[in-house]
C-alpha positions in Angstrom: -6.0 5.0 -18.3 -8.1 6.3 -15.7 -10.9 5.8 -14.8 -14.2 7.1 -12.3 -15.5 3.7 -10.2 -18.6 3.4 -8.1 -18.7 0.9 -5.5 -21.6 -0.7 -3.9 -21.8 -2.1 -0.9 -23.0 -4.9 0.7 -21.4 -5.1 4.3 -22.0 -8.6 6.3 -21.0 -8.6 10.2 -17.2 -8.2 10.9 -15.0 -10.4 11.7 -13.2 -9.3 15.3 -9.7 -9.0 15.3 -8.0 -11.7 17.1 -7.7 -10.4 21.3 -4.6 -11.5 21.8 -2.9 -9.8 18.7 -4.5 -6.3 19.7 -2.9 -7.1 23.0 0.3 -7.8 21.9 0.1 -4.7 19.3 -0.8 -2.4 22.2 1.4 -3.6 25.0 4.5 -3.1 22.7 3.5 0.4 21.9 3.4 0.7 25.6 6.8 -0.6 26.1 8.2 1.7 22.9 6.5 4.4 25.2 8.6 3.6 28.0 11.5 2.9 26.7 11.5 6.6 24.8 10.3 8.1 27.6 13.1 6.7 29.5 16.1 8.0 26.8 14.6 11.5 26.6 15.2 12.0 30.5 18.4 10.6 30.6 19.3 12.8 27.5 18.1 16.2 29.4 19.6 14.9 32.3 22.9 14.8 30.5 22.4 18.2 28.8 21.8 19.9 32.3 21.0 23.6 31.6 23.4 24.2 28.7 20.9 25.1 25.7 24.2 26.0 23.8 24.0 22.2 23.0 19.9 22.4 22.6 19.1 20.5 19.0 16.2 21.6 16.9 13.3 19.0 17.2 13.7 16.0 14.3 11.5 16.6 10.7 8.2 15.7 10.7 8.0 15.9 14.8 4.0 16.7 15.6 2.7 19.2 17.7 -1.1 17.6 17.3 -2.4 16.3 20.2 -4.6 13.4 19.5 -7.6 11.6 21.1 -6.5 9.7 24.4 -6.3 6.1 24.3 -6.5 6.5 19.7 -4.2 4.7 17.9 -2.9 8.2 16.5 -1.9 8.9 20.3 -0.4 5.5 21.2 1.9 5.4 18.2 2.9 9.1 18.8 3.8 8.2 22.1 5.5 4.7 21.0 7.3 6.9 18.5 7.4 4.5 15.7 5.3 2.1 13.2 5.2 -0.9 11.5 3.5 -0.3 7.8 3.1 -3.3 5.7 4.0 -3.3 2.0 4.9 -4.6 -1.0 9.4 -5.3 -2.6 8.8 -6.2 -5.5 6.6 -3.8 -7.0 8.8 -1.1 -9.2 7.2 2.3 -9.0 5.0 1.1 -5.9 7.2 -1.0 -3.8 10.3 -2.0 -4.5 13.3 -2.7 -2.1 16.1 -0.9 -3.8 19.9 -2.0 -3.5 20.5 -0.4 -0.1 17.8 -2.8 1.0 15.1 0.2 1.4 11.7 0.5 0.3 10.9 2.8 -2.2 8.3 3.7 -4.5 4.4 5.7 -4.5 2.9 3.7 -2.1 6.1 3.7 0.3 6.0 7.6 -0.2 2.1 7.6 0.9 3.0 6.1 3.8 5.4 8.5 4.6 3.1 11.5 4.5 0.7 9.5 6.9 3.5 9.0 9.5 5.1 12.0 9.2 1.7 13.7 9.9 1.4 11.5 13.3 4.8 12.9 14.2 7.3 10.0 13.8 10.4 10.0 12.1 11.9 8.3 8.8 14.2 6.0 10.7 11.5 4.9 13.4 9.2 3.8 10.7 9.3 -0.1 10.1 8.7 -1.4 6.2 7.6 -5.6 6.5 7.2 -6.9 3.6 3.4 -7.6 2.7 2.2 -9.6 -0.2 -1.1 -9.9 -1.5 -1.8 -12.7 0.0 -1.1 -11.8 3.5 -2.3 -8.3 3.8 -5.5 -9.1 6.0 -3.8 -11.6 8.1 -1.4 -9.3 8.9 -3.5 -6.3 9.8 -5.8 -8.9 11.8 -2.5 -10.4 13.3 -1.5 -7.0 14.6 1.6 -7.9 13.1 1.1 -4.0 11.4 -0.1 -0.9 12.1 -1.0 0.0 8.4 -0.8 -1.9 4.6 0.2 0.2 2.0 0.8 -2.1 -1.2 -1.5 -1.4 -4.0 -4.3 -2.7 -2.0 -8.1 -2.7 -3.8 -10.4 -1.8 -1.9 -13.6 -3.9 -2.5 -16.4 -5.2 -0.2 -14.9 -9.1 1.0 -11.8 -7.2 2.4 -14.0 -4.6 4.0 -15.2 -7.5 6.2 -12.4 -8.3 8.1 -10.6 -5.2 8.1 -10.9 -1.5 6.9 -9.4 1.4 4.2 -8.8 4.7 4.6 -8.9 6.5 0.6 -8.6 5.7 -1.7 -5.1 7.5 -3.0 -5.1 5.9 -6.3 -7.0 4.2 -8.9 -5.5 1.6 -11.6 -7.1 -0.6 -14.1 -6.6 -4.5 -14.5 -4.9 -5.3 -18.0 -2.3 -7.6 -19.9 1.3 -7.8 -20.6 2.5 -10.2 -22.8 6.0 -10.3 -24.9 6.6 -7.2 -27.6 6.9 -10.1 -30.6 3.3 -11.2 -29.0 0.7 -11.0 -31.8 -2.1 -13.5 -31.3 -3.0 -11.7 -27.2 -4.9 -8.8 -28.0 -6.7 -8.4 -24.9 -8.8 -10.3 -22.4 -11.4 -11.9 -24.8 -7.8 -13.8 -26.8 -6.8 -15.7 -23.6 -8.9 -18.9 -24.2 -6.3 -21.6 -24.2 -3.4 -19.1 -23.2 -1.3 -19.1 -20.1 -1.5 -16.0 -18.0 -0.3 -15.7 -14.7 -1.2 -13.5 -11.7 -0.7 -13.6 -7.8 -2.5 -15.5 -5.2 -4.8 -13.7 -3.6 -5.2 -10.8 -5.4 -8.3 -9.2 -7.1 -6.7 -9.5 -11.0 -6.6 -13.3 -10.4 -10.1 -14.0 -9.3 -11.0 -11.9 -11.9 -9.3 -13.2 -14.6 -10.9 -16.4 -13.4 -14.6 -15.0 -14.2 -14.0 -13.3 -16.9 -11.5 -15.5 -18.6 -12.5 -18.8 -17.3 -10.8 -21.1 -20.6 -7.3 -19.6 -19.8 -5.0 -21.6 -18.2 -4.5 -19.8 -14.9 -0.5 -20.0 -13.1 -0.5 -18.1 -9.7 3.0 -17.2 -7.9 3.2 -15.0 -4.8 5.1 -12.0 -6.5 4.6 -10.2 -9.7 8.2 -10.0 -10.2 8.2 -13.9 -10.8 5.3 -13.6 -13.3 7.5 -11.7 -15.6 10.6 -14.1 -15.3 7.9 -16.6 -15.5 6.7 -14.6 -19.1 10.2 -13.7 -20.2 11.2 -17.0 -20.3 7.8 -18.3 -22.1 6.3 -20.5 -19.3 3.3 -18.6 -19.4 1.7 -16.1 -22.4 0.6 -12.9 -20.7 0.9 -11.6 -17.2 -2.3 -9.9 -15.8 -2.7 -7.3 -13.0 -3.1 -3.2 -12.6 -1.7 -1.5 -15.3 -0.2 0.5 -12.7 2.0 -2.3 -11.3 2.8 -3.5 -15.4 4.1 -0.1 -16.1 6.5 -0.4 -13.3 7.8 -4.3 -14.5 7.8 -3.2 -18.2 10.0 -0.3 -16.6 12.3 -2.7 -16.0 13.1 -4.3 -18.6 11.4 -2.2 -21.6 12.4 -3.9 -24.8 10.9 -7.8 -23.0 7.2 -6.7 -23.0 3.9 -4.3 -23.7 0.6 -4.0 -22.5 -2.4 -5.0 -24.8 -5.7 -4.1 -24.6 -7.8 -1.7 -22.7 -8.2 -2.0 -19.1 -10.9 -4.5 -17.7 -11.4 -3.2 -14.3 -11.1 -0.1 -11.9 -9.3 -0.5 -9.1 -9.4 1.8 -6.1 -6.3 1.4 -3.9 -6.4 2.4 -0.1 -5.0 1.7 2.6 -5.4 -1.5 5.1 -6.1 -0.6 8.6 -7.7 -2.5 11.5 -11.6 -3.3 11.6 -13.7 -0.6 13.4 -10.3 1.8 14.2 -13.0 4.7 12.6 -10.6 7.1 14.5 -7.4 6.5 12.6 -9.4 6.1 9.1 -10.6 9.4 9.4 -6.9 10.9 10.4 -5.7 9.2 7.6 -8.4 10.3 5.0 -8.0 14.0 6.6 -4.3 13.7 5.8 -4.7 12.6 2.4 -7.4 15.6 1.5 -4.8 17.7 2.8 -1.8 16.5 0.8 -3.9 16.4 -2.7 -3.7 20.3 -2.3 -1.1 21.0 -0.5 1.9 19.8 -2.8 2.8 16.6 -0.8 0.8 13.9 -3.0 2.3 15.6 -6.2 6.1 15.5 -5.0 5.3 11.5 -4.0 3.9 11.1 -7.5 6.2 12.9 -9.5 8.9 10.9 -7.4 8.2 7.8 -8.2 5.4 6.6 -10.7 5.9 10.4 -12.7 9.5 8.7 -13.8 7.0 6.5 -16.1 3.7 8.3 -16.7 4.3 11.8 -16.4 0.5 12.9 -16.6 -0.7 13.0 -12.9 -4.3 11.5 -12.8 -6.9 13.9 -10.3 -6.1 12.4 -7.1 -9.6 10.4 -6.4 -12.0 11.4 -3.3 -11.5 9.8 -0.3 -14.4 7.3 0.8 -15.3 8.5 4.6 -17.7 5.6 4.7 -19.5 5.0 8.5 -20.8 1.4 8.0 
């Protein structure tokens, strides 16, 4: 199911992230500084000189000292993040019953903020779909996306990737009784559905163009959508199929070999080259370390036990 990809690229000039966002992103870090500045004084003013009391520093607490004026440093300082990704997505992103995020990619994101220092609870999870990832990053409404995100060349325009972590492959998944969908060149006619936005549909457009094309904003209501026979086949990354089929694995099957390869990364603002490279260090270090293989095994592993060779980060300068 894997697959190597080779990207080429052809970069056009960048669309600037809007002033007042950045603004607004960096004068609430600012404040967050403050404000936890502030508590920890009052805290060792209440503790006086008894370090009978003294607690060991919280997990994942940084000793790095980063770059002044970096978006590693301000959000070190500000103690907390905002990282954008997906609820719906089981295996990936999916908000469980206690109403937390959980999956690979929420794992991935983990390792990257615990590596700049800030804790579990002070990390924010907003839900991104596909449509709205750019936006967001441009909006400054988040500091990172995290949610099976392809990297390709007309997102690397407006905004930028660190890795990628993992690479998937676009495919069907129709109903198990399904005989007549047998892979992408039996769709003329056919109803498939995808999610606006995203790199499967526009794809599926092009190489598919005679089926009938129904477009919702989750994946999650593709499948109802399928289960219930308003459309014939549901395309996206195998990756993110696996996890519905999961779900419900008598309802449906994948057909066909994959069409595509898709790199994900992760979504960052355009021309932060500083916090790319922190986060494409941090990944090199978890391939080997054990980190990437306890967030795999975690989560997608429950499914597809076999873990693929992590794939090379892309330290790309232009």
């Amino acid at each position: 199911m894997r697959m190597p990809f080779t990207r080429t690229r052809q970069r056009t000039a960048p669309t600037a992230p809007a002033p007042a966002a950045a603004s607004r992103r960096r004068q609430s870090r600012v404040a967050l500084a403050l404000t936890a500045t502030l508590v920890a004084s009052l805290a060792l003013a209440a503790c006086g000189d008894d370090d009978s009391d003294a607690e060991a520093a919280p997990a994942g607490a940084a000793a790095t000292t980063f770059p002044a004026g970096s978006t590693m440093a301000e959000l070190q300082s500000a103690g907390s993040i905002t990282v954008g990704t997906k609820f719906d997505q089981p295996l990936f992103g999916l908000r469980n019953l206690r109403g937390e995020p959980e999956g690979f990619d929420v794992e991935v994101a983990k390792i990257i903020t615990n590596a700049l220092g800030i804790p579990e609870d002070r990390v924010e999870f907003v839900e991104t779909v596909s449509a709205n990832r750019e936006p967001f990053i441009q909006q400054g409404r988040v500091d990172m996306v995290v949610a099976t995100y392809t990297i390709n060349d007309k997102r690397k325009e407006v905004i930028d990737f660190a890795g990628p972590y993992y690479v998937a492959g676009q495919t069907l998944m129709v109903r198990a009784d399904e005989t007549a969908i047998t892979g992408k060149d039996t769709l003329a006619g056919k109803r498939v559905c995808s999610v606006s936005g995203s790199t499967p549909a526009e794809r599926i457009r092009t190489e598919a163009p005679q089926a009938e094309l129904t477009l919702f904003d989750v994946y999650s209501k593709c499948a109802e959508a399928l289960k219930s026979g308003q459309v014939d086949a549901v395309t996206t990354d195998n990756a993110i199929l696996l996890g519905l089929m999961d779900s419900d694995p008598d309802t449906f099957k994948l057909v066909g070999e994959p069409f595509s390869t898709e790199p994900y990364g992760i979504g960052i603002a355009k021309d932060d080259d500083e916090f790319r490279a922190f986060i494409n260090e941090t990944l090199t270090a978890a391939y080997s370390d054990g980190r990437y293989e306890k967030a795999y095994e975690s989560t997608i592993g429950a499914v597809e036990p076999e873990m693929p060779t992590p794939p090379a980060v892309d330290n790309y300068t232009s």
